[in-house]
N, C-alpha and C positions, 0 to 999 in steps of 0.2 A: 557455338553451343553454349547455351546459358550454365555458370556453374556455380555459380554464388547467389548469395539471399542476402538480405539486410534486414535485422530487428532492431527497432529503433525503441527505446523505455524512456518514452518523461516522466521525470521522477518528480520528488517533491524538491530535491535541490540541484540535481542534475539531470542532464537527459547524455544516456546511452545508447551510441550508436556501435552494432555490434554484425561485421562482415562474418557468413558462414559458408560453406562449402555445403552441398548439396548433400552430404552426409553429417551434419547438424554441425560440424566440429571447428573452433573458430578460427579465423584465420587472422583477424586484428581488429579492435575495438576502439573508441574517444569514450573518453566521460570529460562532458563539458559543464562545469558547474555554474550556479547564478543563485542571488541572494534570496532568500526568505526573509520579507517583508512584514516586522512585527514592530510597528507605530503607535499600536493604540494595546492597552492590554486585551487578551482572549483574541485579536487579528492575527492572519499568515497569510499573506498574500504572495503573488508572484508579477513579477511581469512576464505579459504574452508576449512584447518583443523580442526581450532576454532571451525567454524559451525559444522561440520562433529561428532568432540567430544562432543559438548553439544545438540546433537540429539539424539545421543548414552547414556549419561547418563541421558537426560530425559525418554528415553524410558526404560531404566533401574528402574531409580527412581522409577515411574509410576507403574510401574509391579510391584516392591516388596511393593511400599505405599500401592496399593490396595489388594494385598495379592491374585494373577491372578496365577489359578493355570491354568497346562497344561489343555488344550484345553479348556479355557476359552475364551480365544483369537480370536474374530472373525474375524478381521481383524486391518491395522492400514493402514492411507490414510494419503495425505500431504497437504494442502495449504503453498503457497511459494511466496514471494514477487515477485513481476515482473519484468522484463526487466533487471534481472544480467546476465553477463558476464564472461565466463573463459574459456584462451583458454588452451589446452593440447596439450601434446606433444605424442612422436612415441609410447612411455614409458607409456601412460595413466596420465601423472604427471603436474599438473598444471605448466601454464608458466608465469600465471599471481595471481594474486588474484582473489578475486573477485569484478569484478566491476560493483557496483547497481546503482539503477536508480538514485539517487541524484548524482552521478557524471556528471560535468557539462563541460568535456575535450572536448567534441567534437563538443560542442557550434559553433564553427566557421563549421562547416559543415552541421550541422542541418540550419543558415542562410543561406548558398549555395543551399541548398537543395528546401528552400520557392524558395530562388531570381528567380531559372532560370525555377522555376513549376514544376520539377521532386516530388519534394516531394509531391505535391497533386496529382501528377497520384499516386505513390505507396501507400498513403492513401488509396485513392480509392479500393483499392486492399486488403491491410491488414489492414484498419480500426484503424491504429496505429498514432496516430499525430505526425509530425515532431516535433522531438526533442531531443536533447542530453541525454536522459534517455534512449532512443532506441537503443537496441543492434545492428541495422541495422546501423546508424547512427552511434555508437559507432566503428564500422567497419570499417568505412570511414575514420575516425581519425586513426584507427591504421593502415591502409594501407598506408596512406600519414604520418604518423610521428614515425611508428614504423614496417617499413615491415621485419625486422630481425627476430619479434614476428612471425608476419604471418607466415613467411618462414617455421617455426617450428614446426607452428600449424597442428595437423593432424584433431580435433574436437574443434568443438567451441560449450561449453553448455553453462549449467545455472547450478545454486545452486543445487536446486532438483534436477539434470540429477547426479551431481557430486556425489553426495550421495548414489543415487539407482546403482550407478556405482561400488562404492567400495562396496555395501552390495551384487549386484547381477551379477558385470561384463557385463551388457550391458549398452548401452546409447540408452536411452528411453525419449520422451517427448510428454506428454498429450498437447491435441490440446488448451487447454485454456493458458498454459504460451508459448506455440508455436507460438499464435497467438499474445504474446507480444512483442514478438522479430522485430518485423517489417521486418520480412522475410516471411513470412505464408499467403497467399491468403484466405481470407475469403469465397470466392465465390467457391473455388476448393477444400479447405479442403488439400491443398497439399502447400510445397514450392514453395513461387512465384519466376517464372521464372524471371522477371525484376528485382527484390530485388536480389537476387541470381547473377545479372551479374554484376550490378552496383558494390557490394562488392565483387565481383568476390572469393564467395564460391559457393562451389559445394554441392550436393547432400548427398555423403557420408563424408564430413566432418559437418554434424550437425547426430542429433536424428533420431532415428525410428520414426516415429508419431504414436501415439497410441489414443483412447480416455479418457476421464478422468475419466470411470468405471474400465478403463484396471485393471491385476491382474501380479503381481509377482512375482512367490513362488520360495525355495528352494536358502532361503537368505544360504550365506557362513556360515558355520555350527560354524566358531568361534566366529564370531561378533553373531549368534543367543544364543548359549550359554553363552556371555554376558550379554546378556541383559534378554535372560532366558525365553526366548519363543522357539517353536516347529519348527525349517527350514521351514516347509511348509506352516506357516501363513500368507494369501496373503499379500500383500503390493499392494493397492490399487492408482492410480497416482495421484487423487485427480487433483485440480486446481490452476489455480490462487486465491491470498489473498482477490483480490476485486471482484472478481464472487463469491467468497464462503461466503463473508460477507454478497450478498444480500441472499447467500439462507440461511445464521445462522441467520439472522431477520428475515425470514417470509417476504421477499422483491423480491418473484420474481411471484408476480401476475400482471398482467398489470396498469399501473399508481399508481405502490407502489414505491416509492423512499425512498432510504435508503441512510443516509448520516451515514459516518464515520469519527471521528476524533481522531487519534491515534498519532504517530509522525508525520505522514502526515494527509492528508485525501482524501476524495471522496466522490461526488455525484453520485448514479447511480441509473438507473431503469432497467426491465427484460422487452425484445421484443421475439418475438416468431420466428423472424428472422433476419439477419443483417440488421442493418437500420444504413445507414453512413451518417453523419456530412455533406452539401455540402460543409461545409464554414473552414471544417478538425479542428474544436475544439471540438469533443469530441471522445473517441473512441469508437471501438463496441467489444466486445471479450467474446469468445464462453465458454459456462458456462457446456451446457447439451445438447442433440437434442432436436431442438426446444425451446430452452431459451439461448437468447444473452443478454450480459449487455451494456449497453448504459448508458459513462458519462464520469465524468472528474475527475481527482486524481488532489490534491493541496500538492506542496509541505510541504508546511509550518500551519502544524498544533497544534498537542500538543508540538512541538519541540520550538516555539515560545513562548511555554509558560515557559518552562525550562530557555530560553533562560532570561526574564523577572525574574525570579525568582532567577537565577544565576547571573546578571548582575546587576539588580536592587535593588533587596530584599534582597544579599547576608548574612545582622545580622540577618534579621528573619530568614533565611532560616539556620544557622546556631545554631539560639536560639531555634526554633521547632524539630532539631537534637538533642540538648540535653535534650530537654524538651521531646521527643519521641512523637512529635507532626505531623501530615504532614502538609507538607510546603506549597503543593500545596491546600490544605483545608484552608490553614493559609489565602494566598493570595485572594481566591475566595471570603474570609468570608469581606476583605479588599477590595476590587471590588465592592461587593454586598452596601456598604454605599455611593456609589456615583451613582449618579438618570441614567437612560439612557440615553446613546448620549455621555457620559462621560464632560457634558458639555462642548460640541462641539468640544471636542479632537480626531481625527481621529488616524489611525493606519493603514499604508499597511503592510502587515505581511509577504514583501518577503526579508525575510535572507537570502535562499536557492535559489534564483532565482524561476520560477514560472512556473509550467505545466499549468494547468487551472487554470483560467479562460484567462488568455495572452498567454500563450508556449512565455515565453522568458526569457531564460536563465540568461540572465544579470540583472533582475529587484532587487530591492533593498530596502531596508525598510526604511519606512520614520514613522515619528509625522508628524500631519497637524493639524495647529491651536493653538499652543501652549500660554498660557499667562501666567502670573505671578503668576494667580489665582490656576494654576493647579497643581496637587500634583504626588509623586510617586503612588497614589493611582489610581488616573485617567489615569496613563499609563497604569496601567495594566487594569483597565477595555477597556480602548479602545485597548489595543492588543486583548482580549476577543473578543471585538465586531468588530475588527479587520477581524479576523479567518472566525467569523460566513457572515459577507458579502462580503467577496470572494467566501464561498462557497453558498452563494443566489447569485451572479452571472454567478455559475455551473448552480443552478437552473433551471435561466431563459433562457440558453442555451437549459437546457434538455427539458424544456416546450414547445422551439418553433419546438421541432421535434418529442416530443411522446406527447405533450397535456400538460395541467396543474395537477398534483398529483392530486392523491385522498388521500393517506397517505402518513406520512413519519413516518419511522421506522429508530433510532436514534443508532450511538452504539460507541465503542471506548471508551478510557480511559476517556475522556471526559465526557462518559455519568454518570463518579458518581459524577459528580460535580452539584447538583442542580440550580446553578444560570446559567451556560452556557448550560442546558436543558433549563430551560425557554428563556433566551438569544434568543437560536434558534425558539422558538415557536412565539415568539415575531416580532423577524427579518422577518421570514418566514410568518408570519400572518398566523398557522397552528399550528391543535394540532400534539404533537411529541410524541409519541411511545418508552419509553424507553423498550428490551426484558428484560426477568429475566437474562440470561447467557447474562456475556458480552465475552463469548470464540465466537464469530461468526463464526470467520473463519472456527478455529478446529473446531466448531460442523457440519460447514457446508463439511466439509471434510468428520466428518463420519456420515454424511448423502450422500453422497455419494457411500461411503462402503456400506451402508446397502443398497443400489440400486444396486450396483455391485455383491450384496452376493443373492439377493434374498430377501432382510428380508425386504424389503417393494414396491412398485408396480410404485413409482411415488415420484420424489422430491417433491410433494406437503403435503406427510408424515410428514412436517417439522412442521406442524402448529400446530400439536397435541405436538413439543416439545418445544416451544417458549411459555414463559407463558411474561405478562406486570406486570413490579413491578412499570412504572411511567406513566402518561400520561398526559404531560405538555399542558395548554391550554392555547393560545396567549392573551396577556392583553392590550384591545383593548387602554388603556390609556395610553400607549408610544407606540401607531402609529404614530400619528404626530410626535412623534422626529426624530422616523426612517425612517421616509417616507421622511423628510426634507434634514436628512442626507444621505441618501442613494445616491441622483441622486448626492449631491456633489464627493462623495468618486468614484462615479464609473467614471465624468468626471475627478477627479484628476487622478484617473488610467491611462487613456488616456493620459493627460495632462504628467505624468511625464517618460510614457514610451520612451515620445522622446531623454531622456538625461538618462537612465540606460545603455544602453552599453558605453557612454561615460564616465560614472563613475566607471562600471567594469574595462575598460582596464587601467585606472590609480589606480584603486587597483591593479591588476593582475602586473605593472609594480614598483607597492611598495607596496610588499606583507611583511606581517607580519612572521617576521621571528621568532615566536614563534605559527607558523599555526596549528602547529603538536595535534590534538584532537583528543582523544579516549572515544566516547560518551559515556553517560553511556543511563544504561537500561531507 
């Protein structure tokens, strides 16, 4: 009798493979990391083989840690980050890497794109905001700066397409990362014809369109023998990473918001139908029939905090290596002695340029208000508090098109840090939900399977496997700080976005010739 599921997450630096029990609850996990490929300034690529080998040995892993014998196996499903890139050749053989959403090359088209309105008709349409993360967009660039590529290209996928390709020989793609491509009509459920002319691809150089129950069996009998399951164990297509996040919180009731903060993050909430942005800041993307997510991805999330702790902390962060302490516990514990508001030290936290709450590639991170008085302590609290009010100004995006929450249900790496849980409960003026699994994704992957397989009647199954280990309650006695500071931080936003592409292009024209980073996990 089948009693385990597998949720596989490729991520932006690793992919998790994550064994559950038929009652969601996990039994043992891999996280197999591999480098982020940044050669040229504004690039983040990945390689598809990396990826491809540490899927395969998670799923490996996985199977022999849990000790899954034949026909134990119900299924295994994917979530997969959004909006990657790769194009192939006549051969099936990449021509590119792969290129994720934080590549920021096609910048200059994604602006063409606002300037002359085209980009808010195709919005309109595929529910994708203009911007250089979009593979549509990403298109544009490689047509005008590299059509030798094009010429070449017979199939232009994504990560998850490349994968189910070498395991099963076709190219497949469920309607939820279909729909992140910025090529996918929301309203038809089919490739938009407009998207499709503008980047002048065709039909059959993308995916089949499947849904995100679809089934795949009778993987290649080598790679199954590998990994030491049965050829005919479906392989379910799963979703995208940010629809499956709200359904691994127990986030996809009506005015339940679920905020994520991983290397990136995201605000989103579940609509029972497409509900698009008039104003093209947030996206809509299809989750399940009858559940769309609606919200905003922030580049710069737990990546900023690395960045702080790398840049800043480097002795502590090097004394808690030997001391076999974490460094990220070290800092927050260092954060937490300075009151809130960080005494009036602000933090815009765009290293990466910025999807939500702006879409503008060029933006750039600043300190605001610095004195003599302030410490390396109070940086890192205001990058904290940084993070957390960018994504309350996702917030009040999302509020003015689906209502004000009624929950918010918390997750990402972020959520074992006690002081940036309260952080947000604080900021947010709301109690925060932290689940017991912080696997969101993968669970919400095989909770998908189990809807695909029969083994349950309704994604709302999920609620009986999300249990709360925290429930952060806002302290009504640093409102005022954040109430004071808020309205400042959000006009400097404004304020300072009029001179971020002018300070991009004289980076971009004295780039740091030691650019070359391979992130870690």
């Amino acid at each position: 009798m089948a009693t385990y599921l597998i949720g596989v997450d490729l991520g932006t630096t690793s992919t998790k493979v994550v064994l559950f029990n038929t009652q969601g609850q996990v039994v043992t996990s891999v996280n197999n990391p591999y480098p982020l490929y940044q050669d040229t300034p504004d690039m983040a690529e990945e390689d598809p083989e990396e990826i491809f080998d540490a899927t395969i040995a998670g799923l490996t892993a996985v199977i022999r840690r849990g000790h899954v014998q034949p026909g134990e196996l119900a299924g295994v499903s994917f979530s997969a980050a959004m909006h990657s890139l790769i194009l192939m050749d006549a051969n099936d053989k990449p021509l590119t890497r792969v290129i994720t959403w934080a590549d920021n090359r096609a910048a200059k088209y994604a602006t063409e794109l606002k300037e002359n309105g085209l980009g808010m008709q195709l919005f309109k349409n595929t529910g994708v905001p203009t911007h250089p993360m979009s593979p549509m967009v990403k298109l544009l660039w490689l047509n005008a700066e590299h059509p030798d590529l094009i010429q070449q290209t017979t199939h232009f996928i994504g990560i998850k397409d490349y994968i189910l390709h070498r395991l099963y020989g076709r190219y497949v793609q469920d309607y939820s990362l279909a729909n992140a491509t910025g090529l996918f009509n929301i309203h038809t459920m089919d490739w938009d014809d407009q998207a499709l002319a503008v980047t002048h691809v065709s039909r059959d150089q993308l995916p089949e369109l499947v849904d995100t129950t679809y089934q795949l069996t009778g993987m290649k009998a080598a790679y199954a023998d590998v990994i030491g399951i049965d050829p005919a164990t479906p392989f379910i297509l799963g979703a995208s990473d940010g629809t499956l996040s709200n359904l691994g919180v127990n986030a996809i009731d009506p005015g339940v918001l679920a905020v994520t903060i991983g290397t990136s993050g995201a605000v989103r909430v579940v609509t029972d139908k497409p509900v698009v942005d008039p104003q093209g800041r947030l996206f809509t993307y299809y989750l399940a029939p009858g559940r769309w997510v609606v919200g905003g991805p922030v580049n710069n999330g737990g990546i900023v905090f690395r960045w702080v702790r790398d840049q800043l902390f480097a002795p502590e962060k090097l004394t808690a290596e030997q001391m076999d302490i974490d460094s990220y516990e070290l800092l927050t514990t260092i954060a937490s002695k300075i009151p809130a508001g960080a005494d009036g030290l602000l933090f815009h936290p765009y290293l990466g340029g910025e999807r939500a709450p702006i879409w503008d590639a060029n933006a750039r991170g600043s300190f605001f208000g610095l004195t003599r008085q302030h410490t390396r302590a109070h940086m890192v609290r205001a990058a904290l508090e940084g993070i957390v009010y960018n994504l309350y100004m996702v917030m009040l995006m999302i509020e003015g098109i689906t209502g004000k929450p009624k929950a918010i249900q918390a997750t990402g790496g972020f959520a074992r840090s006690a002081l940036w849980r309260q952080m947000l409960a604080d900021i947010f003026e709301q109690d925060v939900n932290i689940p017991e699994s912080f696997e969101s994704s993968a669970l919400g992957a095989a909770v998908i399977a189990m809807k695909s397989l029969g083994m349950i009647d309704d994604l709302s199954a999920v609620k009986d496997m999300v249990g709360v280990t925290h429930t952060h309650q806002p302290n009504p006695a640093v409102f005022p700080v954040y109430r004071q500071l808020l309205p400042i931080w959000i006009r400097l936003t404004r304020e300072l976005s009029t001179e971020y592409a002018a300070i991009a292009d004289f980076q971009r024209a004295h780039p740091d010739p030691n650019a070359h980073i391979a992130a870690e996990d």
